[in-house]
C-alpha positions as a Python dict, from the first residue, in 0.01 Angstrom:
ca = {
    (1, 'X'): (0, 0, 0),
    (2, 'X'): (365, -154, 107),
    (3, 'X'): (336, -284, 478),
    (4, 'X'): (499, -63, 772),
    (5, 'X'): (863, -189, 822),
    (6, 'X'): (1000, -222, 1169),
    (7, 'X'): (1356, -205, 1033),
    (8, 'X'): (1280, 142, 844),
    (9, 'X'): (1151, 347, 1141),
    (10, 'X'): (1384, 626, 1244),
    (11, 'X'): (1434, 855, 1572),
    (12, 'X'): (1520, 1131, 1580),
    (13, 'X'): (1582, 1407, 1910),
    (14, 'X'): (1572, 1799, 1968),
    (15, 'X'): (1653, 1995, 2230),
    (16, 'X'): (1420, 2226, 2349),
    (17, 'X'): (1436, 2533, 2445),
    (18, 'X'): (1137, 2549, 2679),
    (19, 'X'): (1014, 2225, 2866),
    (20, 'X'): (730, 2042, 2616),
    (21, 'X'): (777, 2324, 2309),
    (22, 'X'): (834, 2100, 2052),
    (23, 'X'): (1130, 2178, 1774),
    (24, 'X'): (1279, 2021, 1442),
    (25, 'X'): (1438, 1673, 1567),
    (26, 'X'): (1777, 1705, 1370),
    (27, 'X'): (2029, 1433, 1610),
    (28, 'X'): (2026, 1095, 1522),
    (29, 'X'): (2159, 855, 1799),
    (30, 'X'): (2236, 528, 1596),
    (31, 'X'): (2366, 330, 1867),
    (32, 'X'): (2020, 317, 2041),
    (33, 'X'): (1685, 143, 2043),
    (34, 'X'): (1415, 302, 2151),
    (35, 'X'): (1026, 192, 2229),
    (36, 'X'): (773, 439, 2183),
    (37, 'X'): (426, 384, 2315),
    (38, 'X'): (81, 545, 2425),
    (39, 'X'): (-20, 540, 2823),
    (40, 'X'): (-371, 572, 2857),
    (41, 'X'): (-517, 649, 3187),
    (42, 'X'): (-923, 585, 3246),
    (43, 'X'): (-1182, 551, 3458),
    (44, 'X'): (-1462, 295, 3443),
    (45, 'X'): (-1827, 313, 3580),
    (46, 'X'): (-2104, 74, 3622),
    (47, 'X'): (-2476, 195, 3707),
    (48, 'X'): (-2679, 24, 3943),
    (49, 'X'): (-2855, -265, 3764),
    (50, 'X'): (-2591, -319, 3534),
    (51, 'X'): (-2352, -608, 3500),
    (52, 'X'): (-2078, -426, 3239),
    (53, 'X'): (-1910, -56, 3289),
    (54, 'X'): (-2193, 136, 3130),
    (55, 'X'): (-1910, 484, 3115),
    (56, 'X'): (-1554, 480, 3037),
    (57, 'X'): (-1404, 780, 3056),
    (58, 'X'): (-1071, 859, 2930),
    (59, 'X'): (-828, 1120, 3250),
    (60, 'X'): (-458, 1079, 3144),
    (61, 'X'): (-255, 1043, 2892),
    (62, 'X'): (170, 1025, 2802),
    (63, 'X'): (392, 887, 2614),
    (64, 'X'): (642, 624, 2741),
    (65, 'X'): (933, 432, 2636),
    (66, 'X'): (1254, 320, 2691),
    (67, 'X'): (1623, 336, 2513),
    (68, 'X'): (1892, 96, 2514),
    (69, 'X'): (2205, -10, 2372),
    (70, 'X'): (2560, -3, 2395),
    (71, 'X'): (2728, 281, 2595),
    (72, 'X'): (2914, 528, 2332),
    (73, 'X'): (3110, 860, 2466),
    (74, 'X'): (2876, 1035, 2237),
    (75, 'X'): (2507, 979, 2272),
    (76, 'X'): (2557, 891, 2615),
    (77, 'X'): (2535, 1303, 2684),
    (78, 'X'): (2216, 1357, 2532),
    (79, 'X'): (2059, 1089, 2814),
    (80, 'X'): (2286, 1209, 3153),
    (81, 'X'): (2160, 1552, 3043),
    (82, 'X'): (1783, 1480, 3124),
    (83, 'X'): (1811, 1218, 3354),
    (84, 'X'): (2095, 1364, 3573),
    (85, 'X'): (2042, 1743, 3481),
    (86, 'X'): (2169, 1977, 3218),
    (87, 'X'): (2525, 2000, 3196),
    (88, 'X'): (2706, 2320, 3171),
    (89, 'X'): (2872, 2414, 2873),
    (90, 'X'): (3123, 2165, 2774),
    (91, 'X'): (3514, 2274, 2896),
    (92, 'X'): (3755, 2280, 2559),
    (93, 'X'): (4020, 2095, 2632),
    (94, 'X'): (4328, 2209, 2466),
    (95, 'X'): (4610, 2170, 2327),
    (96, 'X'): (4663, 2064, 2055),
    (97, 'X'): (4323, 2193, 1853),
    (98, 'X'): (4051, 2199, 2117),
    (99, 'X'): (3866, 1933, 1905),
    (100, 'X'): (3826, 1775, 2232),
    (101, 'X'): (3563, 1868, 2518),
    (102, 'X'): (3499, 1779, 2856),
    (103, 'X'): (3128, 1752, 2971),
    (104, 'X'): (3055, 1726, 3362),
    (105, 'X'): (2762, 1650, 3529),
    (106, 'X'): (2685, 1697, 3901),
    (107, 'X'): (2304, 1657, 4065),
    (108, 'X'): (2272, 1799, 4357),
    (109, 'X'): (2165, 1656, 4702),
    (110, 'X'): (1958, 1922, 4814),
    (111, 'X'): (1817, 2161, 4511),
    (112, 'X'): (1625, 2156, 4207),
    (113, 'X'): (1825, 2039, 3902),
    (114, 'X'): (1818, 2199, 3584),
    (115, 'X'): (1697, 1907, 3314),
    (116, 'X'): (1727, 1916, 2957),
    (117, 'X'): (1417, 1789, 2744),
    (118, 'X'): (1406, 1688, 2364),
    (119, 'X'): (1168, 1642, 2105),
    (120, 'X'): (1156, 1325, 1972),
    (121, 'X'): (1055, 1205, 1612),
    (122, 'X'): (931, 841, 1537),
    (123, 'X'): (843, 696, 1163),
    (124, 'X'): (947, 656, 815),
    (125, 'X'): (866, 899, 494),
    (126, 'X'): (481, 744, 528),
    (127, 'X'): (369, 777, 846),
    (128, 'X'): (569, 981, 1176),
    (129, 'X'): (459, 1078, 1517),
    (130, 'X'): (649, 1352, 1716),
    (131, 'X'): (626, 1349, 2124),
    (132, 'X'): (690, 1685, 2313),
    (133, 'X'): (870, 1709, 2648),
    (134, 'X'): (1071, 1408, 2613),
    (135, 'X'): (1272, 1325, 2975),
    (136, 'X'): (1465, 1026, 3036),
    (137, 'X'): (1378, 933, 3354),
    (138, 'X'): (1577, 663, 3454),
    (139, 'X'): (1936, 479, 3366),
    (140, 'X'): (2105, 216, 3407),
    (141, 'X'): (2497, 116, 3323),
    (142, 'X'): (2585, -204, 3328),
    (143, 'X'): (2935, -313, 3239),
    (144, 'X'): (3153, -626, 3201),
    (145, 'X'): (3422, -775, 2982),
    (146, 'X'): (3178, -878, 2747),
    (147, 'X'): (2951, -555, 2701),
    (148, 'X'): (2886, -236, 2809),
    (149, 'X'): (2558, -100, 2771),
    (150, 'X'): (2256, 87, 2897),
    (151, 'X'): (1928, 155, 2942),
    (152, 'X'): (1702, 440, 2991),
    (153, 'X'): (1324, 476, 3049),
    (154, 'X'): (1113, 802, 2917),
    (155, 'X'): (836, 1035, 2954),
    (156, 'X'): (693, 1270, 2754),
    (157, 'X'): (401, 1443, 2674),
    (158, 'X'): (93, 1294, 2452),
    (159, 'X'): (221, 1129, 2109),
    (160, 'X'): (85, 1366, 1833),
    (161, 'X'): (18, 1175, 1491),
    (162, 'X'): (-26, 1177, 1249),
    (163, 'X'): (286, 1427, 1198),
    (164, 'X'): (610, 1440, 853),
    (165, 'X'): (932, 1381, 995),
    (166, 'X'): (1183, 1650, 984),
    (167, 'X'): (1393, 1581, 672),
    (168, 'X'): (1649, 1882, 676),
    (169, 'X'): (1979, 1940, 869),
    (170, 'X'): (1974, 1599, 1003),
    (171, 'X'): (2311, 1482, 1131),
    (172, 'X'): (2428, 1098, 1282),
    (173, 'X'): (2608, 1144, 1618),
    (174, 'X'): (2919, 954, 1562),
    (175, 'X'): (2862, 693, 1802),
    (176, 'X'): (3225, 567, 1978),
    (177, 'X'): (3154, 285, 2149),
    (178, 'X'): (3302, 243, 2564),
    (179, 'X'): (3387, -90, 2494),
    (180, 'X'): (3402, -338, 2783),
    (181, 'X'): (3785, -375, 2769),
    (182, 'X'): (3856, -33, 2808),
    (183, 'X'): (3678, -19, 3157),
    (184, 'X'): (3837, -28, 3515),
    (185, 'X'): (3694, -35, 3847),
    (186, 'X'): (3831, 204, 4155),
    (187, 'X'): (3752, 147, 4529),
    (188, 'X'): (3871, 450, 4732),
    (189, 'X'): (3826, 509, 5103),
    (190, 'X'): (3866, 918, 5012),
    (191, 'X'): (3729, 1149, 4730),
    (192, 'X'): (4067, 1205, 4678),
    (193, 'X'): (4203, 821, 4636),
    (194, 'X'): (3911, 820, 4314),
    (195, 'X'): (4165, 681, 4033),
    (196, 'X'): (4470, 621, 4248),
    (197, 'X'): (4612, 284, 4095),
    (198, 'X'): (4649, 156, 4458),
    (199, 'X'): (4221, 153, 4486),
    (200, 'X'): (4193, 5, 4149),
    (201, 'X'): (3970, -333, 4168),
    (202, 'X'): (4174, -638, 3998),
    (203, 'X'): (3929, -876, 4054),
    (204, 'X'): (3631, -704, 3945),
    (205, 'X'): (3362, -904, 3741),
    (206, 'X'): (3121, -641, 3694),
    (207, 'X'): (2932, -321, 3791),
    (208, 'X'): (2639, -155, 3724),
    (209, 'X'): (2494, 160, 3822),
    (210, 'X'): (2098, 233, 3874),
    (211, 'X'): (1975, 562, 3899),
    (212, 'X'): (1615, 483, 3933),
    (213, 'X'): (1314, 717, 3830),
    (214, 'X'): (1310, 1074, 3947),
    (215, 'X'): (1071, 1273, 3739),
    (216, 'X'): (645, 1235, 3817),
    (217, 'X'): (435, 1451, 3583),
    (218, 'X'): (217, 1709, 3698),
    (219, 'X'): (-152, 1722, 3613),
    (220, 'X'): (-395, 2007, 3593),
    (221, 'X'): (-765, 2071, 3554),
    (222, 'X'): (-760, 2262, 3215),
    (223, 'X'): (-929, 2162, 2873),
    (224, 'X'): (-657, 2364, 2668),
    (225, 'X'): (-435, 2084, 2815),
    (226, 'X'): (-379, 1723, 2606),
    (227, 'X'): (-101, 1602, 2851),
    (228, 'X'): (83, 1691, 3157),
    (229, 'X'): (215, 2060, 3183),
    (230, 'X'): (539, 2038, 3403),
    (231, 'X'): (736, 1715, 3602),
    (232, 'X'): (829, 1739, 3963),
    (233, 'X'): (1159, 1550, 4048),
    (234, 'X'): (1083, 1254, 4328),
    (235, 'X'): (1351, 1123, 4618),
    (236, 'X'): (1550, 879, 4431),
    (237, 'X'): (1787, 582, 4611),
    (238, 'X'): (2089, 523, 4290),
    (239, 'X'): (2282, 193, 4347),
    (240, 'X'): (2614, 54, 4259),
    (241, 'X'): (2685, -309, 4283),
    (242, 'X'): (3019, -468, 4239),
    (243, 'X'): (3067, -846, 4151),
    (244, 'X'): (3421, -931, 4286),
    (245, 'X'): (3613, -1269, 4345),
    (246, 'X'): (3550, -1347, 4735),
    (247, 'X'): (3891, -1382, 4791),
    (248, 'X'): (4065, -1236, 5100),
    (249, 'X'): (4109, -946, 4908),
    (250, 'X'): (3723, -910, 4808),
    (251, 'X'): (3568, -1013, 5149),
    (252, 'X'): (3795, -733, 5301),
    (253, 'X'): (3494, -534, 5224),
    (254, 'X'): (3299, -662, 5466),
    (255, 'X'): (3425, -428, 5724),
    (256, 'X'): (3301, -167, 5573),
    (257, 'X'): (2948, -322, 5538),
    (258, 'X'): (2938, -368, 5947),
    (259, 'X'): (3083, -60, 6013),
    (260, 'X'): (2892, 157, 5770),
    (261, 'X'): (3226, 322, 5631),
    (262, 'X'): (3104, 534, 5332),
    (263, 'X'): (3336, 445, 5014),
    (264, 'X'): (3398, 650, 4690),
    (265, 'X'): (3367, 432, 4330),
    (266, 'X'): (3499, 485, 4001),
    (267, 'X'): (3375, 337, 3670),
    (268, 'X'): (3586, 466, 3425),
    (269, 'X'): (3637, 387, 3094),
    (270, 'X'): (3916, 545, 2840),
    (271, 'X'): (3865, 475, 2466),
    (272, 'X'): (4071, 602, 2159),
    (273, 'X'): (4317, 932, 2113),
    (274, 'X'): (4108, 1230, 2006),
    (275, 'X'): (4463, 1404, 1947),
    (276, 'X'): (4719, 1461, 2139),
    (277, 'X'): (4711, 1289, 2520),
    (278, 'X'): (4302, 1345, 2515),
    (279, 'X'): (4141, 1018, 2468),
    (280, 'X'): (3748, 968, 2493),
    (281, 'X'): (3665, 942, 2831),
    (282, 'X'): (3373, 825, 3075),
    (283, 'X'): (3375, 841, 3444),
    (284, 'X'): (3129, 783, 3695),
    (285, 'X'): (3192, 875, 4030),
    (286, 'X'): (2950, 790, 4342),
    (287, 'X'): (2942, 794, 4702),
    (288, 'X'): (2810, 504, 4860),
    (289, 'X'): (2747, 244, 5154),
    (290, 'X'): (2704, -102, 5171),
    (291, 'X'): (2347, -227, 5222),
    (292, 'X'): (2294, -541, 5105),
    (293, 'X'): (2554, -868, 4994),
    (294, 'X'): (2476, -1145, 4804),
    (295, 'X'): (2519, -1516, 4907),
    (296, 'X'): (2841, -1625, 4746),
    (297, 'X'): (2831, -1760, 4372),
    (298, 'X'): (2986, -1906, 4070),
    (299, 'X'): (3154, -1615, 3841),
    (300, 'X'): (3249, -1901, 3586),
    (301, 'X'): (3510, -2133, 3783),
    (302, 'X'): (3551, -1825, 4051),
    (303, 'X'): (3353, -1768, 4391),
    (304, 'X'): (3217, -1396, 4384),
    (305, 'X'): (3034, -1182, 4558),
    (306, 'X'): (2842, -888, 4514),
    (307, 'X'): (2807, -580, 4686),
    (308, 'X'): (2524, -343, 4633),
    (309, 'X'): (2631, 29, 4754),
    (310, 'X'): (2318, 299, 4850),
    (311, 'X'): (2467, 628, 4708),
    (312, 'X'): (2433, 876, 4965),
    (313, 'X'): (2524, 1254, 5044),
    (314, 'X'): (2898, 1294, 5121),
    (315, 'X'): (2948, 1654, 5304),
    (316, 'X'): (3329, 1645, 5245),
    (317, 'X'): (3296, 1554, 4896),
    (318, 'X'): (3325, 1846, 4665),
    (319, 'X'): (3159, 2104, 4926),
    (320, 'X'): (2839, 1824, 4929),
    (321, 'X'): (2755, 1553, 4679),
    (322, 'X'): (2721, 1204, 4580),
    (323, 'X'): (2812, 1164, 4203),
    (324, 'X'): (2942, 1308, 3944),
    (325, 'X'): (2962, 1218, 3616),
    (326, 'X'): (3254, 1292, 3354),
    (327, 'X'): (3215, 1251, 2950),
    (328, 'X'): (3534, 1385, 2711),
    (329, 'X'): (3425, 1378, 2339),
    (330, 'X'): (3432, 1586, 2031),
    (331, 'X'): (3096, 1743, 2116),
    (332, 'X'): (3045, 2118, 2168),
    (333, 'X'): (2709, 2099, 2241),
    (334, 'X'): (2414, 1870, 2215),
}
C-alpha cells in the first residue's frame, strides 16, 4: 500500500444551505492552506484507593483548523462571508459586460448576523474525511510591501471518516492575488474623507487587521447528537494597527490617542482591469480609536511607530457601524 502523501491531499468547500447539512464540496480555493484536526473534549476520574484515572469519559467533540495564505480578490469572499456574515447578493457592475461584481459586507453593531457555513472535504482518491458546519471564526490581514496575506481559524462540526471525496462538478476559483504593491493606506478624520488622496498614509510600513473569534458552539444533552447543534456569536474587540515612520507627520497622531478622537481607516488594494474602468478591488473600512502605541523602533534604517486602533461603533457612520468590507471580482456567487 503507497504511503499517504501530504502534497496530494485536496480541500474542497460547499455552501450550505442549512447550518451543519452537509452538501457536495465542488470550490477549490488553491491559494490556501488549510489544517484540519480532531478536538476531543473528556473527563477523567479516579476512585478512592486508586493512584491512575480508573474512567475516562469522552463529552465533546469538533473539528478545528485554520487557513492561510496569500490574500486573492477571489477566495477571500468565501472566508468574510462566515466570519463577517453573509453578504448580499453581489451588485453587477456594468458597463461594459457586467463580468464584473461588487460584493459588500457590513456586520452589524447591535444584531444577529446572518453567517454563511460550508462543507468542507479533506483527502486524496484513498482515503477523505468531510466536516459539516464549517465557520471561519476568526481573520486576520496583514499587509506590507513584501506580502499580503491572511489567516483564518475554523470550527465545525465532528470530522466524519472515513468518507469518498466528491469528484464531479469541481471547479478552481481563479485565485488573483492583492499583491502588496497594489495596497494603500487612508487616515480620515470623517467617513466621508475614506479614500480622499489628502488622508492617504505616505509613510506607511504596514497594517494589519484582527478580527478575533466570534462564534462559541452550542451544546446539548441529546444522544442523536455527535457534535454541537448551533454557534452563538460572542462580543468581539477587531484591531487595526498601523506601522508608520515617527516623523512629525506620524507622531501627529498622538493627539488623537490623548484626546480619544475616533478615526476612519482604509486598506485598499486595486489589482488588474476586469474590463473597462473596473479593476479587482479590496477595501476594508473600520472605525477606530487609539489604545495602545508602541515604543519607537527600527523599520529598516527608519524610526516607526505603531498604532493599534480598537474598532468601535460609529453612530454617524452609515446610520451605525464600524466596518465594512468591499470585494469587486468576477464572482456571481459563491
Amino acid at each position: 500500500m503507497a504511503e499517504r502523501s501530504i502534497l496530494t491531499q485536496r480541500v474542497q468547500l460547499g455552501l450550505e444551505t442549512t447550518y451543519g447539512t452537509a452538501v457536495a464540496a465542488t470550490k477549490r480555493l488553491p491559494s490556501l492552506e488549510f489544517s484540519i484536526g480532531t478536538n476531543l473534549e473528556t473527563q477523567k476520574y479516579r476512585g478512592s484507593g486508586y493512584k491512575i484515572p480508573t474512567i475516562v469519559a469522552p463529552s465533546r467533540e469538533w473539528a478545528q483548523g485554520d487557513a492561510k495564505g496569500p490574500i486573492t480578490y477571489t477566495e477571500i469572499v468565501y472566508l468574510l462571508a462566515s466570519a463577517l456574515r453573509t453578504a448580499p447578493a453581489p451588485t453587477q457592475i456594468t458597463p461594459p459586460s457586467g463580468t464584473a461584481y461588487r460584493w459588500t459586507f457590513t456586520p452589524t453593531s447591535n444584531a444577529p448576523d446572518p453567517y454563511s457555513s460550508f462543507t468542507l472535504e479533506y483527502g486524496d482518491n484513498a482515503i477523505g474525511h468531510r466536516v459539516a458546519g464549517l465557520v471561519f471564526t476568526s481573520l486576520r490581514f496583514d499587509i506590507a510591501r513584501d506580502r499580503a496575506e491572511v489567516s483564518a481559524n475554523w470550527i465545525g462540526k465532528a470530522l466524519e471518516h472515513p468518507f469518498t471525496l466528491t469528484t464531479t462538478g469541481l471547479t478552481d476559483l481563479n485565485n488573483v492575488p492583492a499583491l502588496g504593491t497594489q495596497w494603500a493606506f487612508f487616515l480620515a478624520d470623517t467617513p466621508a474623507n475614506l479614500g480622499n488622496q489628502a488622508f492617504k498614509l505616505t509613510r506607511g510600513f504596514s497594517a494589519s487587521f484582527t478580527y478575533p473569534e466570534r462564534y462559541s458552539p452550542v451544546w446539548v444533552v441529546d444522544r442523536s447528537q455527535t457534535s454541537y447543534v448551533a454557534i452563538g456569536e460572542k462580543p468581539t474587540e477587531p484591531t487595526v494597527e498601523l506601522t508608520l515612520e515617527a516623523d512629525s507627520a506620524g507622531l501627529a497622531y498622538l493627539a488623537n490617542a490623548r484626546q480619544g478622537d475616533r478615526r476612519y481607516i482604509r486598506l485598499q488594494a486595486l489589482g488588474p482591469t476586469i474590463e473597462g474602468s473596473t479593476a479587482y478591488e479590496l477595501t476594508i473600512d473600520v472605525a477606530g480609536q487609539i489604545t495602545s502605541v508602541s515604543p519607537l523602533k527600527a523599520e529598516d534604517t527608519i524610526v516607526a511607530v505603531t498604532y493599534t486602533f480598537t474598532v468601535v461603533h460609529a453612530p454617524s457612520w452609515g446610520g451605525g457601524q464600524y466596518l465594512q468590507v468591499q470585494v469587486v471580482n468576477t464572482q456571481s456567487a459563491l
